[in-house]
C-alpha positions in Angstrom: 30.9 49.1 -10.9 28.4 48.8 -14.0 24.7 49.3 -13.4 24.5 45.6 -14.2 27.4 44.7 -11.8 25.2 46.6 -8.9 21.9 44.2 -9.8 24.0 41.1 -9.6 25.4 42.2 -6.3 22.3 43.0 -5.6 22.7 46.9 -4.4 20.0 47.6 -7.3 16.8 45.6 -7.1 15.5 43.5 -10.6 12.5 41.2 -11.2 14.6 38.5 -11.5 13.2 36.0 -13.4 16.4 33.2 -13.6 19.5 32.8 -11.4 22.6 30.2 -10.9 26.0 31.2 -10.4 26.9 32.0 -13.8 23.7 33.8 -15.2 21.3 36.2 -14.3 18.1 36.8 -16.4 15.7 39.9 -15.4 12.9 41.8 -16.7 14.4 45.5 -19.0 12.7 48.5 -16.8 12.0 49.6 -20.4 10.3 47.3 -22.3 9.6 46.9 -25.7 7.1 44.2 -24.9 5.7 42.6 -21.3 8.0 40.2 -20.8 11.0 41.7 -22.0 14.0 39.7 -20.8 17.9 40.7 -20.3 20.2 38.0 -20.5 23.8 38.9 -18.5 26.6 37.1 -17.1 27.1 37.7 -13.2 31.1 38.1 -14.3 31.3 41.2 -15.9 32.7 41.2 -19.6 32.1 43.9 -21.6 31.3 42.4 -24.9 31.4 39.2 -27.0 35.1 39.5 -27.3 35.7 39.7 -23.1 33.8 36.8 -22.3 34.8 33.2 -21.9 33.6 30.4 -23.9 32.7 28.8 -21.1 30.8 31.6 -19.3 29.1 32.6 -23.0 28.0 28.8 -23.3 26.2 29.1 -19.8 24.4 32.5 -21.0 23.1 31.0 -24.0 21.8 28.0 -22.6 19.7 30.7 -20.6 18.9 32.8 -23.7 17.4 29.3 -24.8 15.3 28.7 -21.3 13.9 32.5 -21.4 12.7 32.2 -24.9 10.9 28.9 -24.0 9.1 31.1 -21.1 8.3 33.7 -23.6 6.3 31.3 -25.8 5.1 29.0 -23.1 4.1 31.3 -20.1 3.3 34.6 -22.0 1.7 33.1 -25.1 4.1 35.5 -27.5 4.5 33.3 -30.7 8.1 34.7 -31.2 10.9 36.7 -29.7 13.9 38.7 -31.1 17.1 37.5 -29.8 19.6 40.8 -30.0 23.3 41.8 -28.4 24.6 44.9 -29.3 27.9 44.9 -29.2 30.1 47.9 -28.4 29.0 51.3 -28.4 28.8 52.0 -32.0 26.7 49.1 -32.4 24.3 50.6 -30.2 25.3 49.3 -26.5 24.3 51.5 -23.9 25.3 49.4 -20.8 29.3 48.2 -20.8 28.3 45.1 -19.4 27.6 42.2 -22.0 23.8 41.3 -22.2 21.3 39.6 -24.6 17.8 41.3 -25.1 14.9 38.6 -25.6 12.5 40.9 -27.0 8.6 39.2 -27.4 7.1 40.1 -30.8 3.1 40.6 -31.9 2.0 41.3 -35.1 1.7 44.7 -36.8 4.1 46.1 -33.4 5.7 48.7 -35.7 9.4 46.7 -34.9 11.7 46.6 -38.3 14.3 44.7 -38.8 17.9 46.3 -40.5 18.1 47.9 -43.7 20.1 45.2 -46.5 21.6 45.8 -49.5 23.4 43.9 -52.3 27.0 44.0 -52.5 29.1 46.1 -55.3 30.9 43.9 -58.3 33.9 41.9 -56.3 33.1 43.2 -52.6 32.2 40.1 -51.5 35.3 38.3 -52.5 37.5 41.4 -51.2 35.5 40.9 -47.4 36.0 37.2 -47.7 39.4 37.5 -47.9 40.3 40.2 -45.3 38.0 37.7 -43.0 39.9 35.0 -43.9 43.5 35.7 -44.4 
């Protein structure tokens, strides 16, 4: 059983902050900012593409409420919504779950590197996506 399994069964305690009986939302142990908030849903999917639309519809709605709470109770004037998906993405629990990470200015947090795509790339991607 995942370590986020465990907290919705309740053998490891959280500082919940929501609960119904699709979604849990809970302080990270480690955060970036106070106020730090992991989204999860209480059935256990291990990424985007395990979960049902259903069950992913009922987490975002969540995602939505916590980021309300963010602004509204802890006064943050924005928030980084982030999923990592799969371990090469960076996912260090197998059990999926949105980060709502508060933001202040100057907090030394960058956002990905981008770059510009070679002569026909785009067209090659596109079609691979959509073939």
């Amino acid at each position: 059983m995942c370590i986020f399994c465990q907290i919705v069964a309740g053998k490891i305690p959280s500082y919940k902050v929501y609960e119904d009986e699709k979604v849990l939302a809970f302080l990270d142990i480690k955060p970036v900012h106070p106020g730090h908030i992991l989204v999860i849903p209480k059935k256990h999917s291990a990424n985007l593409e395990e979960i049902s639309e259903e069950d992913l519809k009922a987490v975002m709605i969540v995602v939505k409420k916590m980021g309300n709470l963010i602004k509204k109770k802890l006064s943050y004037a924005g928030y980084n919504v982030t999923e990592n998906n799969d371990p090469i993405a960076g996912q260090e629990i197998p059990h999926l779950h949105f980060h709502l990470i508060p933001r202040i200015a100057d907090d030394g947090l960058s956002n990905w590197t981008q770059r510009e795509y070679a002569d026909g790339e785009a067209k090659e991607v596109l079609q691979k996506l959509t073939s």
